[in-house]
C-alpha positions in Angstrom: -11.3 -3.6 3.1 -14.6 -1.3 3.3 -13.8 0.1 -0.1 -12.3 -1.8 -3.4 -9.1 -1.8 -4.3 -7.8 0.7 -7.0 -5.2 -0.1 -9.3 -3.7 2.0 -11.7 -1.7 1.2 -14.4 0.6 4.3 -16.2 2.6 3.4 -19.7 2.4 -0.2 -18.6 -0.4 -2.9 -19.8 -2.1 -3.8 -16.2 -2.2 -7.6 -16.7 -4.4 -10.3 -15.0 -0.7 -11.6 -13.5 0.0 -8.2 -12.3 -3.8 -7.3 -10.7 -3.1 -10.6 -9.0 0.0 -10.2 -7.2 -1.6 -6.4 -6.4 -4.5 -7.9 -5.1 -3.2 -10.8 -3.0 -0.8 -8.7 -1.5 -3.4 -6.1 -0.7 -5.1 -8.5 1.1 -2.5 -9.1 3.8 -2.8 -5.6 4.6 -5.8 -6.4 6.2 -4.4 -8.7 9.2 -3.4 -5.9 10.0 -6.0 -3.6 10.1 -9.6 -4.2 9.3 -10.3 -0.2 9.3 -8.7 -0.1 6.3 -11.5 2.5 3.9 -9.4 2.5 0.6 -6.5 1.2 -1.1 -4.6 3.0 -4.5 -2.1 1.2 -6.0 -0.3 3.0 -9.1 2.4 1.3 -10.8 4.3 3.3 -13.3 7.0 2.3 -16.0 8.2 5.9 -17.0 9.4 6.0 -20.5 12.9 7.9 -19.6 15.6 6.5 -20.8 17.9 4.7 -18.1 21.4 3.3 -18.2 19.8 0.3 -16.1 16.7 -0.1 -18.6 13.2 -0.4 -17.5 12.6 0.8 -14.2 8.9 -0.1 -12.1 7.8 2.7 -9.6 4.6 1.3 -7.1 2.7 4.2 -4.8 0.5 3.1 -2.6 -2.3 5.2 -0.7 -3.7 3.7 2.4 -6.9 5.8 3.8 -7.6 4.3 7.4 -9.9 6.7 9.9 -7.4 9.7 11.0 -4.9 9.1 8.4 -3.6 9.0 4.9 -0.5 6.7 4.7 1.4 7.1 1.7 4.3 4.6 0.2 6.7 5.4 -2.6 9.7 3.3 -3.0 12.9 3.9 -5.1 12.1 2.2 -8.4 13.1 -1.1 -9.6 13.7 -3.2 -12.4 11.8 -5.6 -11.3 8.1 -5.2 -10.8 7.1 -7.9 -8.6 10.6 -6.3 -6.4 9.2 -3.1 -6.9 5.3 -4.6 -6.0 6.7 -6.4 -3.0 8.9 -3.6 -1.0 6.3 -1.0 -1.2 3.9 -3.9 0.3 5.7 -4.0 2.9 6.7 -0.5 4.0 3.0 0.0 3.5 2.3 -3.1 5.9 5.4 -1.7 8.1 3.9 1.9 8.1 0.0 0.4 8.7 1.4 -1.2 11.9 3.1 1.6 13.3 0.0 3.8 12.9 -2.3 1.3 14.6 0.3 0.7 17.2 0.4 4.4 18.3 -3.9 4.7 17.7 -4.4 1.8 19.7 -2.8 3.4 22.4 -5.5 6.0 22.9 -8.2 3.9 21.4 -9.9 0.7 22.4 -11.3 -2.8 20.3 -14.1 -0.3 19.4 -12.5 3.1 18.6 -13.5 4.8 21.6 -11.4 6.6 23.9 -9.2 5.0 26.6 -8.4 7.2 29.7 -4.7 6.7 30.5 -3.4 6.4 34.2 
């Protein structure tokens, strides 16, 4: 990634365990893409109270050139579930978006004529 990785933390204690699994999962987002300009990661532990208890929410903002992709996933109970599906609709959605630039673009960014 061009630009470090941003993790927030809100009403939850950002521990070395958790910067981890944000990190190393941040990382595969680079195979694929390595236009990637900045990651945010907020994770979120709302203090509301739930019939189901604690529940995680993870957003993640992807800046690549043209775009803004942006995840949020239902939260979850668990954090590393929580961590892990909005990974990968961020990976899912990063793929789509260079599938449908690459179609216009080539290796180098520039524009392909179509015909």
């Amino acid at each position: 990634m061009r630009l470090p990785l941003q993790i927030t933390a809100r009403d939850i204690e950002l521990t070395e365990a958790i910067e981890t699994a944000v990190r190393k999962k941040a990382e595969k987002l680079d195979q694929f893409s390595d236009r990637i300009m900045a990651c945010r990661v907020v994770i979120e532990c709302p203090h509301k109270h739930h019939h189901k208890g604690v529940l995680y929410n993870v957003h993640i903002d992807l800046t690549v050139p043209g775009a803004e992709l942006v995840v949020k996933r239902e939260p979850n109970e668990d954090l590393y579930v929580a961590l892990r599906d909005a990974f990968d609709a961020a990976a899912r959605q990063l793929r789509e978006h260079m599938d449908r630039t690459q179609d216009h673009h080539g290796p180098n960014g520039a524009a392909v004529a179509e015909g």
